[in-house]
PDB file as gemmi writes it, atoms N, CA and C in Angstrom:
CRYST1    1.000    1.000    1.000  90.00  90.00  90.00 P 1                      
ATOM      1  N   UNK A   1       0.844  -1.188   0.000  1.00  0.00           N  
ATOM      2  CA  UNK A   1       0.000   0.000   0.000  1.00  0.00           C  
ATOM      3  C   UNK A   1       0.880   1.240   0.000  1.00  0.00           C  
ATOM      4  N   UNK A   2       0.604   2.214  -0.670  1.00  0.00           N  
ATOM      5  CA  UNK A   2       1.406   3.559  -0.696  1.00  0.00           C  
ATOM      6  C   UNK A   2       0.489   4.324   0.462  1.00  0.00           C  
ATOM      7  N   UNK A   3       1.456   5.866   0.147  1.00  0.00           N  
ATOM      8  CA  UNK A   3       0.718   6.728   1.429  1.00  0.00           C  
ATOM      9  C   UNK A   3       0.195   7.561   0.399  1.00  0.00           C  
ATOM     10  N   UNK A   4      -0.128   7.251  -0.444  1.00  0.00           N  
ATOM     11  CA  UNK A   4      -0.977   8.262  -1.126  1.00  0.00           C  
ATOM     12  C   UNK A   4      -2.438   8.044  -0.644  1.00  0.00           C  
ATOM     13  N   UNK A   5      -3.156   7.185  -0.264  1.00  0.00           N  
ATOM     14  CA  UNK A   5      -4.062   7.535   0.678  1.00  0.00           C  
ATOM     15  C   UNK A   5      -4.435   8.058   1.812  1.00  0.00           C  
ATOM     16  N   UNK A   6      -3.718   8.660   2.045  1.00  0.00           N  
ATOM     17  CA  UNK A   6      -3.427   9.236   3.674  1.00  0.00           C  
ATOM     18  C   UNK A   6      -4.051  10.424   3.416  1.00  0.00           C  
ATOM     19  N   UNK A   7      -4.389  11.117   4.479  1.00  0.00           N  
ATOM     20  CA  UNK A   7      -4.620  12.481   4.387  1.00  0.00           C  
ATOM     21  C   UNK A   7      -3.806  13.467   4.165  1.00  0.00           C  
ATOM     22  N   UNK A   8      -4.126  14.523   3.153  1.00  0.00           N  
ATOM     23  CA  UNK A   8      -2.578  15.511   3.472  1.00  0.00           C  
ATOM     24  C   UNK A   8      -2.820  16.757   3.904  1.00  0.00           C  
ATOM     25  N   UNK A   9      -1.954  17.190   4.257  1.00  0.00           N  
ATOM     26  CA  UNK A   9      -2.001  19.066   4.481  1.00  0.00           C  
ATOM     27  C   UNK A   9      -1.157  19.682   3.661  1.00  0.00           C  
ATOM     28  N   UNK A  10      -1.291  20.899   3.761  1.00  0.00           N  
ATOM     29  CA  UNK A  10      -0.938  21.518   2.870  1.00  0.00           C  
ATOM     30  C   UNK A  10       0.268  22.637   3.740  1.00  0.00           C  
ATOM     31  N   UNK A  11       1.579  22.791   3.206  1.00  0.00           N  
ATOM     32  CA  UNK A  11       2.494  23.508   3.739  1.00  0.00           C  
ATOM     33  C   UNK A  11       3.607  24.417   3.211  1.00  0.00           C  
ATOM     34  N   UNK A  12       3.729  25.122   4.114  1.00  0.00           N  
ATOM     35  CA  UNK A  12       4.641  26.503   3.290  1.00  0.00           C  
ATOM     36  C   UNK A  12       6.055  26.623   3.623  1.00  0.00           C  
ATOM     37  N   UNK A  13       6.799  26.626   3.042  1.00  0.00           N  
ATOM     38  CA  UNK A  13       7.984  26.568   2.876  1.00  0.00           C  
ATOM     39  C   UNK A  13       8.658  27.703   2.485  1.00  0.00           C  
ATOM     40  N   UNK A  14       9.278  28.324   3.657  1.00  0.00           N  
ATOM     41  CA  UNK A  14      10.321  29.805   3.202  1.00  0.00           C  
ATOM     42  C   UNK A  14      12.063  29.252   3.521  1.00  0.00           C  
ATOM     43  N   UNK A  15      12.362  30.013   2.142  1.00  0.00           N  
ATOM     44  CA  UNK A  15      13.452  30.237   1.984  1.00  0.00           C  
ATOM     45  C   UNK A  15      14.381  31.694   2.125  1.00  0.00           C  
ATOM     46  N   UNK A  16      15.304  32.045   3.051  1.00  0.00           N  
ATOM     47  CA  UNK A  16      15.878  33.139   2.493  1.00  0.00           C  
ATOM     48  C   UNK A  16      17.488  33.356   1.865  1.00  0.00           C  
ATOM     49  N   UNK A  17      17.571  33.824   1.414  1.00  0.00           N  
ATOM     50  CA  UNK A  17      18.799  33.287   0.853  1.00  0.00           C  
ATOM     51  C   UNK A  17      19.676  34.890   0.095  1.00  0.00           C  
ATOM     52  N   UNK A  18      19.906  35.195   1.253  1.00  0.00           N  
ATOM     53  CA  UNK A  18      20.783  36.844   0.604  1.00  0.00           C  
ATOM     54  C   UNK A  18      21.584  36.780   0.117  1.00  0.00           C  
ATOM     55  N   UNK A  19      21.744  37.308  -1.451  1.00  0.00           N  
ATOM     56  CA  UNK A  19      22.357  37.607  -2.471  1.00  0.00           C  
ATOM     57  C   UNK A  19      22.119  36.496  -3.944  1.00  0.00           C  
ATOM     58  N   UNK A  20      21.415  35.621  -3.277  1.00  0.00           N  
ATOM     59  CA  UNK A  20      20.520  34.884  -4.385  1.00  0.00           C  
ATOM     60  C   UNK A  20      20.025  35.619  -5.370  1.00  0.00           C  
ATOM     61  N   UNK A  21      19.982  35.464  -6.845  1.00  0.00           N  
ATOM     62  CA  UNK A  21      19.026  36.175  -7.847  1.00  0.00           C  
ATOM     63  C   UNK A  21      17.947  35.547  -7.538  1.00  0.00           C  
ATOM     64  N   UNK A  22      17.136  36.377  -8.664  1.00  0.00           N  
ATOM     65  CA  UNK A  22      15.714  35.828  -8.875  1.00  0.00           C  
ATOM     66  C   UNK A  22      16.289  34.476  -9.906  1.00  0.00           C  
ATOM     67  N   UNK A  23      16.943  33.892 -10.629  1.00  0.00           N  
ATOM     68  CA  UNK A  23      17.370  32.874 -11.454  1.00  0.00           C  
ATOM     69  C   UNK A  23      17.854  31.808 -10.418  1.00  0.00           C  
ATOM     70  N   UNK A  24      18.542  31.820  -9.402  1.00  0.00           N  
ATOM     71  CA  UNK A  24      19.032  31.565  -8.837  1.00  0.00           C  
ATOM     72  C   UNK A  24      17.808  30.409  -7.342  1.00  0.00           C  
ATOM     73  N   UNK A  25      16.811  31.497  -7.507  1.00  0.00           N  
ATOM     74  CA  UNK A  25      16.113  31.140  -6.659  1.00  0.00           C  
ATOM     75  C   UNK A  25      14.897  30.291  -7.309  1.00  0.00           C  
ATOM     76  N   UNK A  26      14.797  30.888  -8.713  1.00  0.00           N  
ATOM     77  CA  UNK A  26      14.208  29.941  -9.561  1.00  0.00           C  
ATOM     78  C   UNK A  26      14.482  28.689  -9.440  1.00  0.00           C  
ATOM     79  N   UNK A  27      15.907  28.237  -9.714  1.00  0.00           N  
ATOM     80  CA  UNK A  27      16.623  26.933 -10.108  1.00  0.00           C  
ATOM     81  C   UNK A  27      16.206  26.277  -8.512  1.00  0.00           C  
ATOM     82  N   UNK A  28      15.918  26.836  -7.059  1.00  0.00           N  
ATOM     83  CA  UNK A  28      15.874  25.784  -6.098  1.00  0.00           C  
ATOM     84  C   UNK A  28      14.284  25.421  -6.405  1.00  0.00           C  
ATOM     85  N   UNK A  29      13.941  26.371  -6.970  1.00  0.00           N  
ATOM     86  CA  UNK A  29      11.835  25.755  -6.750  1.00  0.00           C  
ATOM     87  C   UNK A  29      11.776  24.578  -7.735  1.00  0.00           C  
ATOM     88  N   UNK A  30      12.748  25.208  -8.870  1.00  0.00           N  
ATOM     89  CA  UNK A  30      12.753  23.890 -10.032  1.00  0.00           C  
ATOM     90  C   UNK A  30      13.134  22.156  -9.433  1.00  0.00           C  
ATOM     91  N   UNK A  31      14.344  22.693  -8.151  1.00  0.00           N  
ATOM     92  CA  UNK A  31      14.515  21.283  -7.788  1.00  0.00           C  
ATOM     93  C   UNK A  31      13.714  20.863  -6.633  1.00  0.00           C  
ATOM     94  N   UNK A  32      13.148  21.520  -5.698  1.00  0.00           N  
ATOM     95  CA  UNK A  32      12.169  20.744  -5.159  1.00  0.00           C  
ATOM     96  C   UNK A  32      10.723  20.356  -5.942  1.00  0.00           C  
ATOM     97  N   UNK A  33      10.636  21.228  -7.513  1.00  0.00           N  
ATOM     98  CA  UNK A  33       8.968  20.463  -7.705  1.00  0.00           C  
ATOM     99  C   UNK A  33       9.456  19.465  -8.597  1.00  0.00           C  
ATOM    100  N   UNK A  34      10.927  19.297  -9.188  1.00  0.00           N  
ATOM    101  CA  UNK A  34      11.507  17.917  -9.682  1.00  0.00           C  
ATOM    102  C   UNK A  34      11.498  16.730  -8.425  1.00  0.00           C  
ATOM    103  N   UNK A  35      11.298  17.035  -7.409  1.00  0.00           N  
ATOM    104  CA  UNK A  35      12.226  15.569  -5.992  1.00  0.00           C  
ATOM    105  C   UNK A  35      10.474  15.338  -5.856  1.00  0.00           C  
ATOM    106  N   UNK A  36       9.443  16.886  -5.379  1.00  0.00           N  
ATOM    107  CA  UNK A  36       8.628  16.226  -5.069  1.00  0.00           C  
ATOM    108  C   UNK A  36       7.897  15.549  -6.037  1.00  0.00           C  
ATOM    109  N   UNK A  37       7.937  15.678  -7.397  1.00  0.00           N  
ATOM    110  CA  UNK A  37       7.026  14.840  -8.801  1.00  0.00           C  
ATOM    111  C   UNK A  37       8.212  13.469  -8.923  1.00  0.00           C  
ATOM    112  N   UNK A  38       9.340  13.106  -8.594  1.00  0.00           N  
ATOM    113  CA  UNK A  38       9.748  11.918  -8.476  1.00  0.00           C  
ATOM    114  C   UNK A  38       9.616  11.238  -7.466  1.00  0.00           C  
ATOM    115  N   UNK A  39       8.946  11.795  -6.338  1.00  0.00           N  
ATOM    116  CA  UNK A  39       8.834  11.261  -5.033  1.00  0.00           C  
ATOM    117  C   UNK A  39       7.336  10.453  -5.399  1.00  0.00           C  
ATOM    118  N   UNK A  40       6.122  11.941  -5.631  1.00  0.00           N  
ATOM    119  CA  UNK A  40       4.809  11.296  -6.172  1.00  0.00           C  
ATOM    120  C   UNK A  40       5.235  10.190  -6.897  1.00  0.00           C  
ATOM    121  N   UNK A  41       5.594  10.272  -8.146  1.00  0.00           N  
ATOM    122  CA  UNK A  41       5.541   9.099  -9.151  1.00  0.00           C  
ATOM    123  C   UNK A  41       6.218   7.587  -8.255  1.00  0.00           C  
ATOM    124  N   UNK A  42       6.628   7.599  -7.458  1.00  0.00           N  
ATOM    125  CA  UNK A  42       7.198   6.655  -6.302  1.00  0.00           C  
ATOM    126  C   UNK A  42       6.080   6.123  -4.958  1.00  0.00           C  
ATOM    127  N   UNK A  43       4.909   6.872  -5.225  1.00  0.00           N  
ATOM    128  CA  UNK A  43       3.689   6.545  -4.783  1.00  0.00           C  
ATOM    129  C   UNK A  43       3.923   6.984  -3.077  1.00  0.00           C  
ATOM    130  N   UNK A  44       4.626   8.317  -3.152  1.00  0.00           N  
ATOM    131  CA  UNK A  44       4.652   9.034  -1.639  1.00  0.00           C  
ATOM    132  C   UNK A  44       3.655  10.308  -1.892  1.00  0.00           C  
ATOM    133  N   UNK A  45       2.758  10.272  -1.000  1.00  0.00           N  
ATOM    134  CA  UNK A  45       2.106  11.050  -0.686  1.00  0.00           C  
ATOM    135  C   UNK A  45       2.582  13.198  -0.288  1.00  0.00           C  
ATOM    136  N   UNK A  46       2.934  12.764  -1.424  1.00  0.00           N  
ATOM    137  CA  UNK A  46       3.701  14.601  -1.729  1.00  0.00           C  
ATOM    138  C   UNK A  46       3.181  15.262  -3.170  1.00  0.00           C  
ATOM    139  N   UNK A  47       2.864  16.760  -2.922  1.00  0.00           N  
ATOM    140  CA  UNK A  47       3.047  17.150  -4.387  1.00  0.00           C  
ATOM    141  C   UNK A  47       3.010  18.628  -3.947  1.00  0.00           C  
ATOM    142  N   UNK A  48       3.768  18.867  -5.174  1.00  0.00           N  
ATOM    143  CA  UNK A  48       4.250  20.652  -5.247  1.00  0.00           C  
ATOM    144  C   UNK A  48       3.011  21.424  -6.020  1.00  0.00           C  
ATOM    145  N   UNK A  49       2.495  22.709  -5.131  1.00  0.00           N  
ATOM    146  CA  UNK A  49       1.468  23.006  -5.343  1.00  0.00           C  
ATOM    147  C   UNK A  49       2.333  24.619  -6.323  1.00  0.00           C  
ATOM    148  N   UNK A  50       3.074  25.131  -5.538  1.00  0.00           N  
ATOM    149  CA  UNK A  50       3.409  26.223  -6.727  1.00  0.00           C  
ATOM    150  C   UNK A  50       4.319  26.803  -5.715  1.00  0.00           C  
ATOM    151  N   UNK A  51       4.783  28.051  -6.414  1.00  0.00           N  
ATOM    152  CA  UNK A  51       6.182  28.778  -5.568  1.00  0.00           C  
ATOM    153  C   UNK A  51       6.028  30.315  -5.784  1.00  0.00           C  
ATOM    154  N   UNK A  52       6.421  30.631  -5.111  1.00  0.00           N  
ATOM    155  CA  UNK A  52       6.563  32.614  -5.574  1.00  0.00           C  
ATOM    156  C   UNK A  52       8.245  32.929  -4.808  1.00  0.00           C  
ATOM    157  N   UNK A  53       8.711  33.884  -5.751  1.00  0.00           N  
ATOM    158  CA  UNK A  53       9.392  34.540  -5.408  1.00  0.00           C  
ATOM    159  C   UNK A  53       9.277  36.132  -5.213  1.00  0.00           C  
ATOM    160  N   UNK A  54       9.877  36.364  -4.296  1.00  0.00           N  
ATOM    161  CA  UNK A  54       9.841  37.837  -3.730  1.00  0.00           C  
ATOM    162  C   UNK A  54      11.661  38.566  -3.907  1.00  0.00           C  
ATOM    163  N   UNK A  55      11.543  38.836  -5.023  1.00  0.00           N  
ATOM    164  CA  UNK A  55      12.746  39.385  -4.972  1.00  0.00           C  
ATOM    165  C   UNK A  55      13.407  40.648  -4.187  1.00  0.00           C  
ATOM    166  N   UNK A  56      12.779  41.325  -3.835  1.00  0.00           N  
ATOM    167  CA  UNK A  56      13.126  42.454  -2.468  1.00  0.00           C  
ATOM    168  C   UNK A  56      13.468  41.962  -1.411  1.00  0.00           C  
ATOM    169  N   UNK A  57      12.965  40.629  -0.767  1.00  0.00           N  
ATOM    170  CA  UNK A  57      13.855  39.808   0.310  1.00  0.00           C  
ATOM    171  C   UNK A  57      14.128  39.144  -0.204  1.00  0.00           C  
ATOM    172  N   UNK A  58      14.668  38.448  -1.505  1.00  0.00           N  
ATOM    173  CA  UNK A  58      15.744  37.864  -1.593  1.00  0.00           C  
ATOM    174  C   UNK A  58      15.417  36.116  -1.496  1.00  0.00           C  
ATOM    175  N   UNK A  59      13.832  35.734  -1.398  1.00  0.00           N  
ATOM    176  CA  UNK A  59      12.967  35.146  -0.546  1.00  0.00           C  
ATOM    177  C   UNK A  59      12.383  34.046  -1.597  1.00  0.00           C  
ATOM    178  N   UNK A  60      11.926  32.890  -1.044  1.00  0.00           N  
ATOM    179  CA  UNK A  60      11.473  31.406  -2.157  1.00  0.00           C  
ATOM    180  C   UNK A  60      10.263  31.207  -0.878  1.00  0.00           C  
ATOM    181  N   UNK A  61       9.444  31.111  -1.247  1.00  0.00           N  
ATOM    182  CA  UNK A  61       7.762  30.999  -1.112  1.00  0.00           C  
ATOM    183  C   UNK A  61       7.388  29.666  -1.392  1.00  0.00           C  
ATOM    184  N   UNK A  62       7.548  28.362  -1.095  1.00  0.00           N  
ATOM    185  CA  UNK A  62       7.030  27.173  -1.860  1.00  0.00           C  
ATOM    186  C   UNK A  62       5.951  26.918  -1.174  1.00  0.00           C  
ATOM    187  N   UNK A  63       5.085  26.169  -1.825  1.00  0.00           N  
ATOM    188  CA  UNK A  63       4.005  25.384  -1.219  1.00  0.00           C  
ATOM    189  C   UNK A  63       3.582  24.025  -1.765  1.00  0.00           C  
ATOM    190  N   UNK A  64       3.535  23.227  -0.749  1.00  0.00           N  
ATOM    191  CA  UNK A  64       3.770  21.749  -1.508  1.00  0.00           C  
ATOM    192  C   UNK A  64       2.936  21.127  -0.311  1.00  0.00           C  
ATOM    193  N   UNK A  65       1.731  20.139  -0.989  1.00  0.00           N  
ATOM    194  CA  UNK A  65       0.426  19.242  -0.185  1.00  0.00           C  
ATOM    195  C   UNK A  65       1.073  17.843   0.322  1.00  0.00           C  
ATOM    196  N   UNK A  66       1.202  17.238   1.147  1.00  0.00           N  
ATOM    197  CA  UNK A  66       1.626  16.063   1.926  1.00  0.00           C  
ATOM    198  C   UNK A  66       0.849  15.559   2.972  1.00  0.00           C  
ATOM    199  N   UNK A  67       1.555  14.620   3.136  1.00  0.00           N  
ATOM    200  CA  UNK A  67       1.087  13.395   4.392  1.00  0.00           C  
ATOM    201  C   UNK A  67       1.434  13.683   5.343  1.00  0.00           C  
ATOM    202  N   UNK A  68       2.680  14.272   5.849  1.00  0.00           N  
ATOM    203  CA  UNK A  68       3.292  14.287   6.628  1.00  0.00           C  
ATOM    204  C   UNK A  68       4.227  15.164   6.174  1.00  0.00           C  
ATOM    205  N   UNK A  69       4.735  16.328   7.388  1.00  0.00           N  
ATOM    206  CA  UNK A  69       5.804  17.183   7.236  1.00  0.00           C  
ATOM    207  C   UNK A  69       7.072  16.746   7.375  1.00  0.00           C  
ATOM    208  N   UNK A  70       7.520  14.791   7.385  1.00  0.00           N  
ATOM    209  CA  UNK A  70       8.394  14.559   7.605  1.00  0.00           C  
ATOM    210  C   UNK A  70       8.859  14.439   5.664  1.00  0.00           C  
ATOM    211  N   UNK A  71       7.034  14.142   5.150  1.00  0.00           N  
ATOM    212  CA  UNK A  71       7.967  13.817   3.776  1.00  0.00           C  
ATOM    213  C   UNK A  71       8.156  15.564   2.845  1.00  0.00           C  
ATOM    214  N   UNK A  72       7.578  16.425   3.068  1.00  0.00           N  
ATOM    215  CA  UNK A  72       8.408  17.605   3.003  1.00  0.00           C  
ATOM    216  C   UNK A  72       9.378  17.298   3.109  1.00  0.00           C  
ATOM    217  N   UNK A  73      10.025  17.631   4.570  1.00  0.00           N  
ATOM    218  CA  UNK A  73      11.665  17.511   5.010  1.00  0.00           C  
ATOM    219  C   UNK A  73      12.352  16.828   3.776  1.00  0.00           C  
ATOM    220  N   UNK A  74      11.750  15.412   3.902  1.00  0.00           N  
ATOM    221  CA  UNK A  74      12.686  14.516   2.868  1.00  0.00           C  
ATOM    222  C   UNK A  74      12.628  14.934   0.901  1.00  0.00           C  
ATOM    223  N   UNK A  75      11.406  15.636   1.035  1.00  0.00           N  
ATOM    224  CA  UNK A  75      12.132  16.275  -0.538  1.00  0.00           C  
ATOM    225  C   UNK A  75      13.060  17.381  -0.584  1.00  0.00           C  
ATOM    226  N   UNK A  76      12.934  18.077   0.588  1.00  0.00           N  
ATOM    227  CA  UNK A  76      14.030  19.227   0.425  1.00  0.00           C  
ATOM    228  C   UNK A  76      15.592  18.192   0.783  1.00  0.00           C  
ATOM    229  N   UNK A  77      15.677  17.478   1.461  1.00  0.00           N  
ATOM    230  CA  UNK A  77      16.871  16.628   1.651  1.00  0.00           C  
ATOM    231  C   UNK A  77      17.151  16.160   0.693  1.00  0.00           C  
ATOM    232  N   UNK A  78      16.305  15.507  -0.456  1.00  0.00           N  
ATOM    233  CA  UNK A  78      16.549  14.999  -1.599  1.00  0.00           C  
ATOM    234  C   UNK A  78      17.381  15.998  -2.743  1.00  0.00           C  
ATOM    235  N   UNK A  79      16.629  17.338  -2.445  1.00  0.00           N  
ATOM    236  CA  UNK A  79      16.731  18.245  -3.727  1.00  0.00           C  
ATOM    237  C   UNK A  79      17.989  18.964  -3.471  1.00  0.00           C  
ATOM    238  N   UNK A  80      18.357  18.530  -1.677  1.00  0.00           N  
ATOM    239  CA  UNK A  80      19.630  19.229  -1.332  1.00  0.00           C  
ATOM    240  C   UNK A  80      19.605  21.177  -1.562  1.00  0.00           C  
ATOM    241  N   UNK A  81      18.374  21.356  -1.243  1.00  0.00           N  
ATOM    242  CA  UNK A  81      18.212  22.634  -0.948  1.00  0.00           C  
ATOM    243  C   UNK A  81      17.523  23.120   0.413  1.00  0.00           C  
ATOM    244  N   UNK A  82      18.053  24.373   1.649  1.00  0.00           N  
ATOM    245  CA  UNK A  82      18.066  24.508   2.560  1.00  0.00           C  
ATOM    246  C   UNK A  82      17.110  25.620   2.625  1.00  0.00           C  
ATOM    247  N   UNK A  83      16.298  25.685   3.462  1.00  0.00           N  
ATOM    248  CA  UNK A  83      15.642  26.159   3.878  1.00  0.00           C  
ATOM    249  C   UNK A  83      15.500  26.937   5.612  1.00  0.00           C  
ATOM    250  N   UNK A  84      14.576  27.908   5.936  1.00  0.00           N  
ATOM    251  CA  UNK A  84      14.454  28.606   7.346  1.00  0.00           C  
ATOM    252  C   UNK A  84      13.149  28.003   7.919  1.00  0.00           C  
ATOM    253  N   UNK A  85      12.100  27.687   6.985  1.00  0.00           N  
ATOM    254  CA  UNK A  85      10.896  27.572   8.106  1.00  0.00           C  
ATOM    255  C   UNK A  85       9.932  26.842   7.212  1.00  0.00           C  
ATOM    256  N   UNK A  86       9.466  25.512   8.377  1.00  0.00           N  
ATOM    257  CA  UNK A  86       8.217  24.972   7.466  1.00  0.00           C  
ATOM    258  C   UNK A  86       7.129  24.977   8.391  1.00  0.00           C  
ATOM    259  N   UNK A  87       5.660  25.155   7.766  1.00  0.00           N  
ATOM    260  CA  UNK A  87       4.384  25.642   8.797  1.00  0.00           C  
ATOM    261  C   UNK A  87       3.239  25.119   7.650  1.00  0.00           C  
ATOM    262  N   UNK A  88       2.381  24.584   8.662  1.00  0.00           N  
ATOM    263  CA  UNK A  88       1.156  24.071   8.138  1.00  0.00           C  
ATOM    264  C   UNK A  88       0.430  25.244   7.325  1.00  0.00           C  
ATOM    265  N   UNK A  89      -0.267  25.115   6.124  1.00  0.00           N  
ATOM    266  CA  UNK A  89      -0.887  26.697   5.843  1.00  0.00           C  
ATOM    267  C   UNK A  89      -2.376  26.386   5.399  1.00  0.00           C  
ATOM    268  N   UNK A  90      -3.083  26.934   5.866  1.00  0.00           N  
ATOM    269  CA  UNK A  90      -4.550  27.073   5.144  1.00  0.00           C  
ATOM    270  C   UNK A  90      -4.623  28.076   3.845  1.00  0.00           C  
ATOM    271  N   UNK A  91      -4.895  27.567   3.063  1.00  0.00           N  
ATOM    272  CA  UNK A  91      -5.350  28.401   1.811  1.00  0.00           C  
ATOM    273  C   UNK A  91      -6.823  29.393   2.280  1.00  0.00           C  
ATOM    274  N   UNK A  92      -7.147  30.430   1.851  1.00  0.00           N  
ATOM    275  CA  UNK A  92      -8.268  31.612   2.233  1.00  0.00           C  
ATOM    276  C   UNK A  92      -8.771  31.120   0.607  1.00  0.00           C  
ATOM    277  N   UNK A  93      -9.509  30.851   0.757  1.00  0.00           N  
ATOM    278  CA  UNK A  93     -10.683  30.552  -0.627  1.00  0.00           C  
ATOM    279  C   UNK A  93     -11.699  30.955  -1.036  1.00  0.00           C  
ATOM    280  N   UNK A  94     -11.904  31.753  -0.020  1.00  0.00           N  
ATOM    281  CA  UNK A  94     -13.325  32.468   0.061  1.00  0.00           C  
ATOM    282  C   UNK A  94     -13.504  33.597  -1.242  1.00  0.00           C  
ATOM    283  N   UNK A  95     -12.072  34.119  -1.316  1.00  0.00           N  
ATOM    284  CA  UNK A  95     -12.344  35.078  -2.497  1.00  0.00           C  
ATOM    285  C   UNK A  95     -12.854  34.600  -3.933  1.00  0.00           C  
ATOM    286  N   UNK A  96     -12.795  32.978  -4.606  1.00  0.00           N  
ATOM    287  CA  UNK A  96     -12.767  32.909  -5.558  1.00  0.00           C  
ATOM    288  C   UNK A  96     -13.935  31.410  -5.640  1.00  0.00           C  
ATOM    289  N   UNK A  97     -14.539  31.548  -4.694  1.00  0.00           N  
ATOM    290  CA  UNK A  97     -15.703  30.446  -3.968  1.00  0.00           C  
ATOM    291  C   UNK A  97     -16.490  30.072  -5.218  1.00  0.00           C  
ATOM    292  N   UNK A  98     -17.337  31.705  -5.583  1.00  0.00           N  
ATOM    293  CA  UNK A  98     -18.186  31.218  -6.631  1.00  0.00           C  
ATOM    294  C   UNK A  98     -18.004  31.784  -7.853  1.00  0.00           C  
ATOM    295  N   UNK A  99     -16.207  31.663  -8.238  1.00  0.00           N  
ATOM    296  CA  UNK A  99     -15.830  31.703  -9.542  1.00  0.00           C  
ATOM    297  C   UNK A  99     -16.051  30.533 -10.245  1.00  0.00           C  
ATOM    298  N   UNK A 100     -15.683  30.644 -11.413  1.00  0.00           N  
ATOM    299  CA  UNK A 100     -15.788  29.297 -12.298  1.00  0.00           C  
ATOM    300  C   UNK A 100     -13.980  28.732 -11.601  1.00  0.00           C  
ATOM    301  N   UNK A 101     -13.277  28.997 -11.972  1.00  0.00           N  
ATOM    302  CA  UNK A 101     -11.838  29.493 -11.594  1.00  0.00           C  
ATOM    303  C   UNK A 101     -10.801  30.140 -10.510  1.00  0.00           C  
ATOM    304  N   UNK A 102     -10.489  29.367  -9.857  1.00  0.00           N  
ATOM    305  CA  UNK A 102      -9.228  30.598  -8.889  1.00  0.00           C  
ATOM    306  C   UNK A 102      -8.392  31.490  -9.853  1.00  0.00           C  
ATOM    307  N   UNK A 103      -8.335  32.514  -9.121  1.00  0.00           N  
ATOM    308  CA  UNK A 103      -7.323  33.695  -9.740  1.00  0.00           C  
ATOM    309  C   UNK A 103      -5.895  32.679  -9.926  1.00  0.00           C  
ATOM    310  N   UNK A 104      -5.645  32.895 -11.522  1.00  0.00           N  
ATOM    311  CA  UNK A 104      -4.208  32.138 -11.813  1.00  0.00           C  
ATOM    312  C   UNK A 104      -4.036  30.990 -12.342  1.00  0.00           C  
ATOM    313  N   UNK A 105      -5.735  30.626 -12.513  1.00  0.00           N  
ATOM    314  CA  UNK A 105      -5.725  28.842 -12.597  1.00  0.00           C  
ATOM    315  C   UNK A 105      -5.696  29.176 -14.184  1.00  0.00           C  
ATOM    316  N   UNK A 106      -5.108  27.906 -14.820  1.00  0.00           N  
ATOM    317  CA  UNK A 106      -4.344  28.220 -15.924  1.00  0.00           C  
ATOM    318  C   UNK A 106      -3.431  28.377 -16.678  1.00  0.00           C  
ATOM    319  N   UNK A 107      -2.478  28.996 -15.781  1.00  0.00           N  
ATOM    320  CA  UNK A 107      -1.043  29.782 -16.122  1.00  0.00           C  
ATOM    321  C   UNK A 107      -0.933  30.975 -15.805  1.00  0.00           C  
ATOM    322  N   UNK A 108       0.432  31.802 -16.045  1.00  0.00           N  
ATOM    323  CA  UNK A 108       0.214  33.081 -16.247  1.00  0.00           C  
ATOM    324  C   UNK A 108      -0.425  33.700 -17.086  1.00  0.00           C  
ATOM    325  N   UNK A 109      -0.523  34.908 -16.878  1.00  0.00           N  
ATOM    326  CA  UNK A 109      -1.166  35.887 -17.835  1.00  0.00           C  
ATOM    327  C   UNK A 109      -0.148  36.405 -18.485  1.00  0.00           C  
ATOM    328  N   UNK A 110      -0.138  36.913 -19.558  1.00  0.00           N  
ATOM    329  CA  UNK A 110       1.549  37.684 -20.263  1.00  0.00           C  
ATOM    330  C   UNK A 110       0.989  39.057 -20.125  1.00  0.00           C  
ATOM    331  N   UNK A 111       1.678  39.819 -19.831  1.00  0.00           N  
ATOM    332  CA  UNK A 111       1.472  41.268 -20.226  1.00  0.00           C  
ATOM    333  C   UNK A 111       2.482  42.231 -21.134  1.00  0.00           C  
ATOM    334  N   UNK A 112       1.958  42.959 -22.029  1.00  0.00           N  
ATOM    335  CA  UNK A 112       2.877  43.894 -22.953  1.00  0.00           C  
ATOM    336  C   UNK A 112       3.630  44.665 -22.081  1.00  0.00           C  
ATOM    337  N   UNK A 113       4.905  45.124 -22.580  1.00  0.00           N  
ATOM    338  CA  UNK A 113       5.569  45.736 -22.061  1.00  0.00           C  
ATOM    339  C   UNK A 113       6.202  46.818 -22.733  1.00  0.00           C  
TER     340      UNK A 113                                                      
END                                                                             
């Protein structure tokens, strides 16, 4: 039996990392949503929900749904990228309740420049 039946929560993951680019900070989100989609496909109860960066702090935003905050831990151990703080997070949903759509669902939007 896998733990993909288990219940999961959902958790947030900050990074800070001074003097990191925004490229830089790109390349760690790239390797934790690579460890956690080889972890899923391995039938562990993990998956990477999305990431933001904040380039004024310097800062990696992940958010990734699990079983357990131990198997977090173990994709960032995998991906060999370090982190400051992991915390259970509730998503606020209320804003986009009786959309067809959450704001973003899709992709980005492009804008002219």
């Amino acid at each position: 039996m896998t733990e993909a039946g288990h219940s999961r929560n959902v958790y947030l993951v900050e990074h800070y990392s001074p003097g990191l680019t925004v490229d830089g900070l790109g390349c760690r989100a790239a390797r934790v949503r690579e460890t956690a989609v080889a972890m899923g496909s391995e039938g562990r109860a993990v998956r990477y929900l999305r990431s933001t960066i904040v380039p004024a702090d310097e800062a990696l935003l992940c958010v990734l749904e699990a079983g357990s905050e131990e198997l977090v831990r173990e994709v960032y151990t995998r991906a060999g990228v370090p982190f400051e703080r992991l915390s259970i997070a509730i998503a606020d949903e209320s804003e986009w309740l009786d959309e067809a759509s959450p704001p973003g669902a899709g992709g980005a939007e492009q804008t002219g420049q």
